[in-house]
C-alpha positions in Angstrom: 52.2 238.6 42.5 52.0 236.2 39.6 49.5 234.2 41.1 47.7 237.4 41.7 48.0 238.2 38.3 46.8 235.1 36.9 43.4 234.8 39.3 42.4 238.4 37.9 42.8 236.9 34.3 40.5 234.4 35.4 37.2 236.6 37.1 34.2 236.3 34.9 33.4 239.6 32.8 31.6 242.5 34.6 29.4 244.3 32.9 29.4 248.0 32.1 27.9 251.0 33.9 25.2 252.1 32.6 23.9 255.6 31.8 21.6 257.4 34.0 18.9 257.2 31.3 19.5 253.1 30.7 19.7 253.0 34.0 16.5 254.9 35.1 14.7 252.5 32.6 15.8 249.8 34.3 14.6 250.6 37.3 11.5 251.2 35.8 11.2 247.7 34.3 12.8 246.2 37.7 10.0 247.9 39.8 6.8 247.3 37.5 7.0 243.2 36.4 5.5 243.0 33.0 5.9 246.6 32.0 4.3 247.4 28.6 6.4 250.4 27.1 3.4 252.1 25.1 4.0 256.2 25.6 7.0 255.8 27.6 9.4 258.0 25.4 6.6 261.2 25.9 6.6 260.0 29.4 10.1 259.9 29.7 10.3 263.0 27.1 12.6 261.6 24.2 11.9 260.0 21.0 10.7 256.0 20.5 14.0 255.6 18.8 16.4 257.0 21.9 14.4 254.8 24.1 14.5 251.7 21.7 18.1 252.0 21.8 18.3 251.9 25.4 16.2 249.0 25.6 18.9 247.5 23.0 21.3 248.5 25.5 19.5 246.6 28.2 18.7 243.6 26.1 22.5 243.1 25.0 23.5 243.4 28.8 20.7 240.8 29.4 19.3 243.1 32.0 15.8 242.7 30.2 13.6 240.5 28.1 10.8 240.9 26.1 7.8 239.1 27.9 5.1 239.5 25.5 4.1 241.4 22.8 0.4 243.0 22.7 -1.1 245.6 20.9 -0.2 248.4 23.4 3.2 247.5 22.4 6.3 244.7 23.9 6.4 243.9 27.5 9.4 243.7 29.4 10.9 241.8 32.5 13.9 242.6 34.5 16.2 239.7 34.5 18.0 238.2 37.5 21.4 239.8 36.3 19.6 242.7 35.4 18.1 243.5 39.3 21.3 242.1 40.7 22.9 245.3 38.4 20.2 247.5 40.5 21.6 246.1 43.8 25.2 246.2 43.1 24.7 250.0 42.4 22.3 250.4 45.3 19.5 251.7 43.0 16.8 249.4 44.1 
C-alpha cells in the first residue's frame, strides 16, 4: 500500500478536461493544420473575446500554438499533446 502510495505521488501531471466549447475548438484546429481564426467567433456565434480566452485556455494547456500571424488574423496548430488530448477522449 505504501509503495502504492508513493508511485501515484510520482505520475506526471494530467491535464484537465476541457469544456465542450475549448474542446470543440480544438477539434477544429486538430482537423484543419494551419487554421486562421478570422470570423470564427460569428461562426462559432460568441464574441472574439469568449473565443480568445478559449484559445488562452488551449495555449496554457499547450494544446495549441500560434503558427503564423497574417492579416486575416493568427494561425494555429494542434500540438502533439494537444491531438493526443483528442484521442484520449475519443474525439478525433
Amino acid at each position: 500500500e505504501r509503495l502504492k502510495q508513493q508511485l501515484e505521488k510520482k505520475k506526471p501531471p494530467t491535464h484537465s478536461s476541457l469544456n465542450a466549447v475549448t474542446e470543440q475548438l480544438l477539434k477544429i484546429i486538430a482537423n484543419n493544420p494551419r487554421f486562421v481564426i478570422g470570423n470564427l467567433s460569428d461562426q462559432m456565434g460568441f464574441p472574439m473575446a469568449k473565443l480568445e480566452y478559449h484559445l488562452d485556455i488551449l495555449k496554457g494547456q499547450n494544446f495549441i500554438i500560434v503558427a503564423s500571424v497574417g492579416s486575416r488574423g493568427a494561425c494555429y496548430n494542434a500540438t502533439p499533446a494537444g491531438r493526443q488530448y483528442l484521442s484520449d477522449n475519443q474525439l478525433l
